[in-house]
Structure formats: C-alpha cells, structure tokens
N, C-alpha and C positions, 0 to 999 in steps of 0.2 A: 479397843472397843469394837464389839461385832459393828458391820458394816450396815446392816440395818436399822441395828440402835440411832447408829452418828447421822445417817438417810432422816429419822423421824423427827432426832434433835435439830439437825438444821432447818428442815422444812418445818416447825413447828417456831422456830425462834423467824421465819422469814415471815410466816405469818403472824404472830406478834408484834412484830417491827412496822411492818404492814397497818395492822389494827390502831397501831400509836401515831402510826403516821397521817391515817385517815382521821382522827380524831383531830388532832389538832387540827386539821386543815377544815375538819366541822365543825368543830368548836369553836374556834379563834378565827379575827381574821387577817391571819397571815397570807394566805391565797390572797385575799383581796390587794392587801398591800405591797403581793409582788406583783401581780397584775396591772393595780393601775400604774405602779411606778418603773414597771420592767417592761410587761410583756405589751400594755399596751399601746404607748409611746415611744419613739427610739430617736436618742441623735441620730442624724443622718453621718453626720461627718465620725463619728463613734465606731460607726460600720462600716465606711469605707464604701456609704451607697449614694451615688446618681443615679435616680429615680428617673427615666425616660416617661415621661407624662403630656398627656396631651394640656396644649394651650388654651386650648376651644371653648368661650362661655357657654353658660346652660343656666336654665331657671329651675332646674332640679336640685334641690340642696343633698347632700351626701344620706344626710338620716331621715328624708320625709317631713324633718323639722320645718316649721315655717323660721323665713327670716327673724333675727332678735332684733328683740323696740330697738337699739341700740343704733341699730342698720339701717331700719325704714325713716326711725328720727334724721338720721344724719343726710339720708340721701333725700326727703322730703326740703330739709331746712337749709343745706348746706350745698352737698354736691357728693359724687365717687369718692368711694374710699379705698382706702392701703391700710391691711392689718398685717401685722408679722406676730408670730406667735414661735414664743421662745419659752424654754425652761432655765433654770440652772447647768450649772456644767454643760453647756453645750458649746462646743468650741466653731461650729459652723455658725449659731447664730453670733455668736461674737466677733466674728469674724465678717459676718454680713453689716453689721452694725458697724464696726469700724471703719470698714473699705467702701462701703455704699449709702448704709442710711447718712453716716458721719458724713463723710465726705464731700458726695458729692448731691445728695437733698439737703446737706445741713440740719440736719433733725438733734436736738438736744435730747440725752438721756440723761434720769439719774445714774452716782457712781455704782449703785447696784445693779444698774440695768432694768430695774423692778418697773411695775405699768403704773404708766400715765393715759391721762383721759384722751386728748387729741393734739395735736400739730397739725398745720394746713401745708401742705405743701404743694410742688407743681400748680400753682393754678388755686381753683376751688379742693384739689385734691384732702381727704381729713386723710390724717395717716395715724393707726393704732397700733399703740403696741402690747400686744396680750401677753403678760407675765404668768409662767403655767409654773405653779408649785408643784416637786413630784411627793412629798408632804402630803398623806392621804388625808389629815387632819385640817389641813385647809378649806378654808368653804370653797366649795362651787358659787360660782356667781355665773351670770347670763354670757359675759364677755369668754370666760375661761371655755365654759360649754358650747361658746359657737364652733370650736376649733371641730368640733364631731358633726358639727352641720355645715362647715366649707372642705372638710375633707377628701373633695369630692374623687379623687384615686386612690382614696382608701391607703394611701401609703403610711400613715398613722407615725410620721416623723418629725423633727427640728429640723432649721427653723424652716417654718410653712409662711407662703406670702400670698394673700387672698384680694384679690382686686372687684370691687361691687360695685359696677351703675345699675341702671333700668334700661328696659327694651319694649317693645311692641311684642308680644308673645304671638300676634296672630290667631288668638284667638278671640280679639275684641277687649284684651287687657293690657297694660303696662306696669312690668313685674318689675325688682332687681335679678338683676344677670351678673352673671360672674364668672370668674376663672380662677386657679388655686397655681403658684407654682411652688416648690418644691426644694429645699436646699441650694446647693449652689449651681447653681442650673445652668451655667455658662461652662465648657470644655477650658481646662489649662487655669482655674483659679482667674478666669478672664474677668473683675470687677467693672471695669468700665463699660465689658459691654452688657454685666448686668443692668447696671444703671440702663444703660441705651435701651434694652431690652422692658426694663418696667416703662424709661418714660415713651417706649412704642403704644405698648398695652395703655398707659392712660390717658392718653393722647387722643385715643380709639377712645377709651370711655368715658371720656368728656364730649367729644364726637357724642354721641350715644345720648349722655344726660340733656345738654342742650336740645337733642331734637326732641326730647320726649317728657321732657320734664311739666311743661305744663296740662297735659294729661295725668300725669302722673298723683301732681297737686290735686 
C-alpha cells in the first residue's frame, strides 16, 4: 500500500476512535462514574501514601461550606466530635478500626462496617462514622458530603479522621474548629500511639468546649 494512502488511513481511523471516544464520555456518564469512584477519592493505604499534613485547627472549612446541622446539633447539645470517614475495600480504614477505634475506644461496629448514627466516647466525645459508597447510584446525604467540607488538605483519601469543638474566633464570635488527620498517621503501623495521639487532640478539645460553650449556646 503506497505510504501515503496507509499515513491517511491511520490518522483518519485515530480520528474516528477519537470522535467515539468523546461521545461516550458526552453522552454517557461514565467520566462521572470514574471520577467520583477513582479519580476523586483514593485509599490511602491502596497507594502506599503517608500524607505529611498539618495538625493545626481552623475555622475554615475545606469548600467554604458552612458546618452541617449534624455538627452544630452535636456540638450545641452534646460536646466535640470524632468522625472517621471510610469506604468499601479500604484496607487502612480497616485496619484503623480494628487496631484503634475496636480496641482501644471500644466503639462497636456493624459486621459490614456500614454507618451508624453516634457512640460517645472519651468523655462527652460523639464519635461518627461516615460510611462513603463508591456506588455513584447512592444518595448523597449531609453526613457523606461533609467529607468535602473537613477535607481540609485537600488530600481527598481513606480513612480521614476529623476532630470539631468550638473556639473564640476573635472576632467577637464562637465558631466550630477543627483539625482533619489523615490515614495512618503514626510512623512503623504505631497503633497505640495513634490512639495517644487522638486522645491528645481531644483532650485539647474538650479543653476548648468547656471554656466556650456557654457562649456558644
């Protein structure tokens, strides 16, 4: 076949290929469905990532979102909270769950691991655990979608642990504050002193509620 001919036939079949491939991805929605379930949530422990993130609360939430009812209910009525926010197949939050929440908080889960409303632990502590479908066909609910308003380093992984009291913002208000951390956040699979390490942080943020809570009210 002259060498020109075969030059038009493949660049015409690459644009073809092309044209089908855009189509579906406009027509359908498959982008969507790899997107939310791939590109935009990752196990952490899947990839082999210790996320190095800072500790430090803020009263900035990740999206500009305000806090969810969920949050202001809990910390109006109750006290600081503990959410962990897990998927399917993810072998770090299962692994947190086992070694730390199991152990040594004592928190009960179903055998699916799936979310429940609250447990109190540490103290006044509620501790939630947000069940995230990768199932595009799943509803959104309030609790699923905070996971993109405590996100706050944007690391967009499993499992995520988000700690919320209230603070004195300094500007004549008393907001919820907060800090996010991030898979398995202790060096060498060190569980315990994960544990040591949350019950610091909430220790601090019980600190925190106590001074400020009846402002808050």
């Amino acid at each position: 076949m002259n060498k020109k001919i075969l030059l038009t036939v493949q660049i015409t079949t690459i644009i073809l290929f092309s044209g089908v491939l855009g189509g579906m991805f406009y027509f359908t929605d498959i982008y969507d469905d790899v997107e939310s379930g791939i590109v935009r949530v990752l196990c952490l422990s899947c990839i082999k990532l210790q996320p190095v993130t800072s500790r430090e609360f803020t009263f900035e939430t990740a999206n500009g979102n305000p806090h969810p009812d969920f949050v202001v209910n809990t910390l109006k009525n109750k006290g600081p909270i503990l959410i962990q926010y897990g998927e399917p197949a993810c072998a770090a939050c299962d692994r947190m769950i086992d070694n730390v929440m199991k152990k040594y908080f004592k928190i009960e889960f179903e055998e699916d691991k799936s979310s429940f409303e609250t447990q109190v632990i540490a103290g006044n502590i509620s501790f939630y655990y947000i069940y995230i479908y990768k199932d595009p066909s799943m509803p959104k609910t309030e609790k699923t979608e905070s996971f993109w308003t405590y996100d706050k380093d944007n690391i967009r992984g499993f499992p995520m642990f988000t700690i919320i009291t209230i603070e004195y913002d300094h500007g004549g208000e008393i907001k919820p504050y907060y800090t996010t951390l991030y898979g398995e956040f202790e060096d060498d699979y060190n569980y315990k002193k994960m544990y040591e390490t949350f019950i610091e942080i909430l220790e601090f943020s019980n600190e925190l509620y106590d001074r400020n809570i009846a402002g808050y009210k």
